[in-house]
C-alpha positions as CSV (number, residue, x, y, z in Angstrom):
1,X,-3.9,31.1,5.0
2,X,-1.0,29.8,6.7
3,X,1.2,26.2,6.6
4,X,2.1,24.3,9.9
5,X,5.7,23.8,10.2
6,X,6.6,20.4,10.4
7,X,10.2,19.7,11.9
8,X,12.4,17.7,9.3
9,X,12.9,14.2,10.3
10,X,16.3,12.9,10.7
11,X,17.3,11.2,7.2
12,X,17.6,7.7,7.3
13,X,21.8,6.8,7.1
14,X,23.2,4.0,5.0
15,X,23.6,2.1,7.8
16,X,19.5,2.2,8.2
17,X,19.4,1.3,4.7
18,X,21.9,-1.5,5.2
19,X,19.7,-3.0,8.1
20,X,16.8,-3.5,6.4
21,X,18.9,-5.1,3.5
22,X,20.2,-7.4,6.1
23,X,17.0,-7.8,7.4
24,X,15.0,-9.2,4.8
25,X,17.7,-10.9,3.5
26,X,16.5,-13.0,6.9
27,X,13.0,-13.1,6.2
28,X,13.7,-14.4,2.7
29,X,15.4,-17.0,3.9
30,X,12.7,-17.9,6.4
31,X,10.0,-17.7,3.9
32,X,12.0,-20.0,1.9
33,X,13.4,-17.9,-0.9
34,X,16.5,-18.1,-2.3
35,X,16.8,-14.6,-2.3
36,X,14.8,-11.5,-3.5
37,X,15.1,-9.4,-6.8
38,X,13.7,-5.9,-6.3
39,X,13.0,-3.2,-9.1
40,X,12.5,-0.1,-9.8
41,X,9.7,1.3,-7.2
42,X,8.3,1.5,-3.4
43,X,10.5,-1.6,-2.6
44,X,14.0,-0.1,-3.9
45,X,13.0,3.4,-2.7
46,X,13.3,1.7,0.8
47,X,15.3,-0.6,0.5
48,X,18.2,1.7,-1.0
49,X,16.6,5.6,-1.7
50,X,17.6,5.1,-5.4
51,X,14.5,6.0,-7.6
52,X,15.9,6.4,-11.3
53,X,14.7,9.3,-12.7
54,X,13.1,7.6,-15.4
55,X,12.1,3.4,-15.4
56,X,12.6,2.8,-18.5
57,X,13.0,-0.5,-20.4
58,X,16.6,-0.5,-19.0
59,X,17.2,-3.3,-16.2
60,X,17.4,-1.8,-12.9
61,X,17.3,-5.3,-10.6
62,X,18.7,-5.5,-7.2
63,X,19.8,-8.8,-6.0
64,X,19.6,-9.6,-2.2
65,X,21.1,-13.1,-1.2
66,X,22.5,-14.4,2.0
67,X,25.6,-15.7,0.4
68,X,26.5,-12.3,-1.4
69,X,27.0,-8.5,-0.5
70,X,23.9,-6.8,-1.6
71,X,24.2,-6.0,-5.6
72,X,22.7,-4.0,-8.1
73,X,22.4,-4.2,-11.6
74,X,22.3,-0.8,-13.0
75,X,22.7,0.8,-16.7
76,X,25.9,2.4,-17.5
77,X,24.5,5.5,-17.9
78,X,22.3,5.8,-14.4
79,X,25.3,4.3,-12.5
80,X,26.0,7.8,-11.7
81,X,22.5,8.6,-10.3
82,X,22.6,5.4,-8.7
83,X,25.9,5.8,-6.7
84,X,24.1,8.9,-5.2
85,X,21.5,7.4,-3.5
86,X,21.8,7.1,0.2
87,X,21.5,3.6,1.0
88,X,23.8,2.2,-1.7
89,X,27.4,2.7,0.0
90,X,26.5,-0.9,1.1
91,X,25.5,-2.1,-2.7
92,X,28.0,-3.6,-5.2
93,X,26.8,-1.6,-8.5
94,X,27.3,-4.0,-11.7
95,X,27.1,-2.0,-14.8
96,X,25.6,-3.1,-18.3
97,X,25.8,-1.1,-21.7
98,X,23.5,-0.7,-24.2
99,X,24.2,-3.6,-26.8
100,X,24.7,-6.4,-24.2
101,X,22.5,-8.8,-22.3
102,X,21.4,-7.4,-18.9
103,X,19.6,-10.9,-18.0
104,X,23.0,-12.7,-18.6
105,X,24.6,-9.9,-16.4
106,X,22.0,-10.6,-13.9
107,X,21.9,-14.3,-14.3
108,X,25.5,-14.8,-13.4
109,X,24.3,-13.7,-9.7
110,X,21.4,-15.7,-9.2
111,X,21.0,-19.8,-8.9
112,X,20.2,-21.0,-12.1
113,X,17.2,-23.4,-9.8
114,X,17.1,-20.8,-7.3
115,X,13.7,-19.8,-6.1
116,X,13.3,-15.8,-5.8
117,X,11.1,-13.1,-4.6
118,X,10.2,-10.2,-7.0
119,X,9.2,-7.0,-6.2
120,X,5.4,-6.5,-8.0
121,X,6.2,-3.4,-9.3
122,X,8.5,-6.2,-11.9
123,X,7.9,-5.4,-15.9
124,X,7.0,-8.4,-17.5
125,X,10.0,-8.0,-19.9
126,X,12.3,-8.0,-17.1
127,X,11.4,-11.0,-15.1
128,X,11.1,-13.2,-18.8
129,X,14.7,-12.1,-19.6
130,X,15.4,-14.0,-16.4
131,X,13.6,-17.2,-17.2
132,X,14.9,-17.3,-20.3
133,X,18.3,-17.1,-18.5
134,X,17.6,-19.6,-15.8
135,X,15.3,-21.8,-17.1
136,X,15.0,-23.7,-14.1
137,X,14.3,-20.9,-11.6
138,X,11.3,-19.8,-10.2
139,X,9.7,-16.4,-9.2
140,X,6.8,-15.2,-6.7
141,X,5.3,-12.0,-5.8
142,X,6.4,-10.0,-2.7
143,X,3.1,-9.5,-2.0
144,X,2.5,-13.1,-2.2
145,X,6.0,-14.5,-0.6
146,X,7.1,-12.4,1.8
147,X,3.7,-9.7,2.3
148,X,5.5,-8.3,5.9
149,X,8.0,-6.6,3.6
150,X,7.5,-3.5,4.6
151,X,4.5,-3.6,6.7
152,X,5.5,-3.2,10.4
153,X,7.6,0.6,10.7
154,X,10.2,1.6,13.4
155,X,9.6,4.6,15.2
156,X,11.0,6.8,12.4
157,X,8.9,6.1,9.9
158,X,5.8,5.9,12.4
159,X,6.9,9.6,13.2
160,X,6.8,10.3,9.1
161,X,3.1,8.8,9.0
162,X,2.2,10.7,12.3
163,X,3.1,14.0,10.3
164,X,1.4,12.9,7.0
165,X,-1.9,12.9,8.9
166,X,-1.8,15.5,10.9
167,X,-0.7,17.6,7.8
168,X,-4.0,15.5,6.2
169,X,-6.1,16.5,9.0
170,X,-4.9,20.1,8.9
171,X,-6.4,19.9,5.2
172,X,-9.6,18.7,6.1
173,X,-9.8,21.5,8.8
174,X,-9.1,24.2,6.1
175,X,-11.4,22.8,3.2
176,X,-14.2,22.9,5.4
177,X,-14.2,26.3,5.9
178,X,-14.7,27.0,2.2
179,X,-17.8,26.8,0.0
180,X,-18.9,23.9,-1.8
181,X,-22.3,24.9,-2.8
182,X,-22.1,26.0,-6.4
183,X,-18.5,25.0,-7.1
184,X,-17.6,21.9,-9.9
185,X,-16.2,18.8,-8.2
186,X,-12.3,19.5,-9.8
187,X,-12.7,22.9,-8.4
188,X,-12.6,21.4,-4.8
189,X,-10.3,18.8,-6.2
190,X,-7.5,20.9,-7.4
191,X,-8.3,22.9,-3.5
192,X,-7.5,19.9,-1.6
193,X,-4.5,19.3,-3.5
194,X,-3.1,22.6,-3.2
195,X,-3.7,22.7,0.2
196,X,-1.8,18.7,0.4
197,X,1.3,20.6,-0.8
198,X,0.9,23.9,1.1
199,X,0.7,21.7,4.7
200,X,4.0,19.8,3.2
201,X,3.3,16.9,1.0
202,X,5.9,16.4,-1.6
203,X,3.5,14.4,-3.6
204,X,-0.2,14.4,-4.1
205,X,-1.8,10.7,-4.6
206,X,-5.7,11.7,-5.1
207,X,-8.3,14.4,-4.4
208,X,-11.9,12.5,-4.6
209,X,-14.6,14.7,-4.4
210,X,-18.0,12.8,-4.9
211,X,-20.7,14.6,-4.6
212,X,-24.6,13.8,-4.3
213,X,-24.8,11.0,-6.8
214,X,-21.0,10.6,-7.5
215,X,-20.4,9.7,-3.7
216,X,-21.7,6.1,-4.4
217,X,-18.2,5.6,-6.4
218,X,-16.1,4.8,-3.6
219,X,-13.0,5.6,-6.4
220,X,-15.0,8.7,-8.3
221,X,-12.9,10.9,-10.1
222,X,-13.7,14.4,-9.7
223,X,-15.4,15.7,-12.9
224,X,-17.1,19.1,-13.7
225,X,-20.0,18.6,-11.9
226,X,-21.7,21.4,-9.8
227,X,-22.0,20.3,-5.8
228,X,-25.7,21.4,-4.5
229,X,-27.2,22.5,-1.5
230,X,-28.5,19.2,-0.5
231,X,-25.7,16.8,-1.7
232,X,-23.6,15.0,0.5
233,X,-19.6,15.0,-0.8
234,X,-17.9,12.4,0.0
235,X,-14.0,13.9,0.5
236,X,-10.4,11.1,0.0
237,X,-7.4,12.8,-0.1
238,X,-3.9,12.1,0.3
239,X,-0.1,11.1,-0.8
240,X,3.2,11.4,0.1
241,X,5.1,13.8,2.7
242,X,8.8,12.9,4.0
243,X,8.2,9.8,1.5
244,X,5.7,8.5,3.4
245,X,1.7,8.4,3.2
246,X,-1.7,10.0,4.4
247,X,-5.0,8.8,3.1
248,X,-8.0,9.9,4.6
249,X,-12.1,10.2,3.7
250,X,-14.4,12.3,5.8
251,X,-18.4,12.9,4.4
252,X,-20.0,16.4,4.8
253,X,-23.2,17.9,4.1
254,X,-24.0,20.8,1.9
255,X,-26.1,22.4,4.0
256,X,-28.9,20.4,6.6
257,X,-28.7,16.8,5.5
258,X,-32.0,14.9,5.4
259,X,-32.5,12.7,8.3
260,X,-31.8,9.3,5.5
261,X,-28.3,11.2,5.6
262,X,-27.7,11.6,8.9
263,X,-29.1,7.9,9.8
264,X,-26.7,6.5,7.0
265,X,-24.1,8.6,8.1
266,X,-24.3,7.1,11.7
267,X,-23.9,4.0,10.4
268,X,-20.6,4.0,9.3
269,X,-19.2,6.3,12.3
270,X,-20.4,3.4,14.4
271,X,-18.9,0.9,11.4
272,X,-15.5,3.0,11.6
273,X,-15.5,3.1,15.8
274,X,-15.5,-0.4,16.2
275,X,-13.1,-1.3,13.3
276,X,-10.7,0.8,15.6
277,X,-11.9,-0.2,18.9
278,X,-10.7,-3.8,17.4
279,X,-7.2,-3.0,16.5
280,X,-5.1,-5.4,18.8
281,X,-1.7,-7.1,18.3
282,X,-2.3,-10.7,17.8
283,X,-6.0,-11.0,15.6
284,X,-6.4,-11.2,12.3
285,X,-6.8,-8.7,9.5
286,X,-9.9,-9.8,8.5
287,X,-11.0,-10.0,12.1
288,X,-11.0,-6.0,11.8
289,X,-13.2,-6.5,8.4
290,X,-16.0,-8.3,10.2
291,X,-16.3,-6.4,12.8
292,X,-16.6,-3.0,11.1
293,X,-18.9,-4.9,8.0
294,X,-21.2,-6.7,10.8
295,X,-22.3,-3.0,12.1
296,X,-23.1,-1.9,8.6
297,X,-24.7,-5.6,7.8
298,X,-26.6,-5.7,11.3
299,X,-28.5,-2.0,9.6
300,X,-29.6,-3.5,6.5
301,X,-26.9,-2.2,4.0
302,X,-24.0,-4.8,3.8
303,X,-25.0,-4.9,-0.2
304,X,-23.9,-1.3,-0.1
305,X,-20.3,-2.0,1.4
306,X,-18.5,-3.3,-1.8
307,X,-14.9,-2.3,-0.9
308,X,-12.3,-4.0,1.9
309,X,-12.2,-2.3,5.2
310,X,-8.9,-0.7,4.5
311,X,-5.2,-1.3,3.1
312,X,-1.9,-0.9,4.5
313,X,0.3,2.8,4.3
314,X,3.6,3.4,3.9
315,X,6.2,4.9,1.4
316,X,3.0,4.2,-1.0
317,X,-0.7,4.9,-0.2
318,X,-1.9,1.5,-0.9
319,X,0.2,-1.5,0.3
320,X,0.3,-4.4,2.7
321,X,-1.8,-5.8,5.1
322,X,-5.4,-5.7,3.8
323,X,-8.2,-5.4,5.5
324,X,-10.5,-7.8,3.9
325,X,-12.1,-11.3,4.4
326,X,-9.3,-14.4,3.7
327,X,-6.6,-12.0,5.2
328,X,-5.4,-14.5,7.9
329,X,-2.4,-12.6,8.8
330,X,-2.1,-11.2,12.2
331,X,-1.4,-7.7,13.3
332,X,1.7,-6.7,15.3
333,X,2.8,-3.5,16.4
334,X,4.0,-1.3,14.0
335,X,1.8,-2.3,11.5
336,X,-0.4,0.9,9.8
337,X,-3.5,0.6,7.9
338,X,-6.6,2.5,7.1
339,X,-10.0,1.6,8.6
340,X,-12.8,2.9,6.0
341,X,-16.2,1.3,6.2
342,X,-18.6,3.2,3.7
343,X,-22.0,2.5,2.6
344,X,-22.6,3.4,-1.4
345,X,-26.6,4.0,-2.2
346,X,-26.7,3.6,-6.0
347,X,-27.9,6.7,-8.1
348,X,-28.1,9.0,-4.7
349,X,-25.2,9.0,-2.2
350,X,-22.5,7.7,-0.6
351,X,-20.7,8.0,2.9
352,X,-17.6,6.9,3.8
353,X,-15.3,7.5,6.9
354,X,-11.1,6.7,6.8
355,X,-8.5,7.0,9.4
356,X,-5.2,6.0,9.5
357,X,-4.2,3.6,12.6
358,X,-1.3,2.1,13.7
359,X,-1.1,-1.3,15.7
360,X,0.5,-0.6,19.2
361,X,1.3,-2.8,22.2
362,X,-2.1,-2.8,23.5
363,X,-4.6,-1.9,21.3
364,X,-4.6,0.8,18.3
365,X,-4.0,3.9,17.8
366,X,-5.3,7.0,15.3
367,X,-3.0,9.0,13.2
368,X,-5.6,10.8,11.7
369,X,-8.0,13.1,14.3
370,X,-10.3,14.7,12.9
371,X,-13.9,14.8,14.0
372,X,-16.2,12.2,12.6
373,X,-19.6,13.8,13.1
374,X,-21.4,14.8,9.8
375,X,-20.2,18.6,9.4
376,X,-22.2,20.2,7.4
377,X,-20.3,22.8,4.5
378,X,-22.0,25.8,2.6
């Protein structure tokens, strides 16, 4: 078995990492925050590329205003690690040691009635030091205040996606040439994620293998059952590779599926088609949702699709836009999501297809390319 060689992207510089500082300090402002207080997590990683090698109960807080250089509140003993990262050349690094107040450290850069965005990745702990701090100041969710974060990605980071799939895909292609029938779920599991690493993911997120009954759990952790001839297997794998994401589901068939299969299967391949035939700057997430859910509604099983249409990729697996009824926000280019209709039939299978697409000037495109036709597996 063999590993596709995937050329090393160019690393992002400081200055990259300095943009997007600058950048959201913008959007802050716009969205009318006073500023934005990001954690340890998916928001520092790229905001900065400082991931402490443990998050601890230690305050770790960066504090992006537009009336101060980008700071960061860092322990004493992880301002080592945190000087090594490669976007903070541009970050002031204020120290605290063990015995003092971190929020009063923090505090003493912030408005005391300033209203702040805070990444959601925030321990509780953390952001009620600060209130008790500032009484007077106010918090919200990124996800809530500012939710375009990190949703729309230059052309580097598309090119990161682009690889995560096609290593993804490159999986798929491999784990279909093995054998399923007779084999425990976590047996295929632990396959798929050796193979994740082997085509160059860093970082493995999940292996779902749901098989026959188990396939109707859209989130079905793979246990020790035995896949049989018969069953359909419902395969989600993906993580991280160059710090970015893959996700991606395909269905296959242990041998001839039965023509209820093949029929359900359909289905959603038609479900998943026009979801991506919809993708176009300027409509609305959940514009995507009803189109892919009034295929599978229109056949007489929208009961049995009881998950969003998909969820937004990036330096995690699940972020920013969703899919899903009441999402009013519009697409743009840039933007990447997953479009995953499925159908779950209670007690007897599932089926569910995923790709990966990305919002272009004119329409969509997919980063995952897999067929889509019901393959059928030993």
């Amino acid at each position: 078995m063999t590993s596709i060689a995937h050329p090393t992207p160019t690393p992002f510089t400081g200055e990259d990492y300095a943009a997007r500082m600058a950048r959201v300090v913008h959007d802050a402002v716009a969205a009318g925050l006073d500023g934005l207080l990001v954690t340890p997590g998916p928001d520092l990683v790229w905001l900065t590329a400082y991931r402490p090698t443990a998050i601890t109960e230690r305050l770790t807080i960066l504090v992006l205003c537009p009336d101060r250089q980008p700071t960061m509140v860092v322990p004493a003993l992880e301002r080592p690690d945190a000087e090594g990262a490669d976007g903070t050349a541009a970050v002031s690094l204020v120290e605290w040691s063990d015995g003092t107040d971190p929020y009063q450290v923090a505090g003493a850069l912030l408005d005391p009635t300033g209203r702040y965005g805070v990444s959601d990745s925030a321990w509780a702990m953390h952001l009620l030091g600060l209130q008790r701090q500032l009484p007077r100041s106010s918090y919200v969710a990124l996800t809530d205040g500012m939710p375009m974060l990190r949703a729309v990605k230059d052309p580097a980071e598309l090119a990161r996606l682009s690889a995560a799939g096609a290593a993804a895909d490159a999986v798929y292609e491999q784990i279909v040439q093995t054998r399923f029938a007779g084999r425990r779920e976590n047996e295929v599991a632990a396959e798929l994620a050796g193979l994740l690493r082997r085509f160059g993911h860093e970082q493995v997120d999940f292996t779902v293998v749901g098989s026959g009954p188990n396939g109707a759990n859209p989130h079905h952790e793979a246990g020790d059952r035995k896949i049989e001839r018969g069953d359909t297997v419902v395969l989600d794998f993906g993580g991280l590779m160059f710090g970015y994401g893959s996700d991606t589901s395909r269905t296959v068939a242990v041998g001839e599926p039965a023509p209820e299969v093949q029929q359900v299967h359909d289905i959603v391949r038609r479900a998943q088609q026009a979801g991506v035939e919809a993708v176009r700057p300027g409509i609305s997430c959940q514009q995507i949702d009803r189109v892919a859910r009034s295929v599978i509604s229109d056949a007489g099983f929208g009961e049995q699709f009881i998950h969003r249409t998909g969820h937004g990729i990036g330096v995690t697996t699940h972020e920013p836009p969703y899919i899903v009824e009441g999402e009013e926000q519009l697409l743009v280019p840039g933007m990447c999501f997953s479009i995953e209709p499925g159908i779950y039939l209670a007690g007897r299978f599932g089926i569910r297809i995923e790709d990966i697409v990305t919002v272009t000037e004119d329409g969509g495109r997919r980063l995952n390319n897999t067929s889509h036709d019901l393959r059928v597996v030993d």
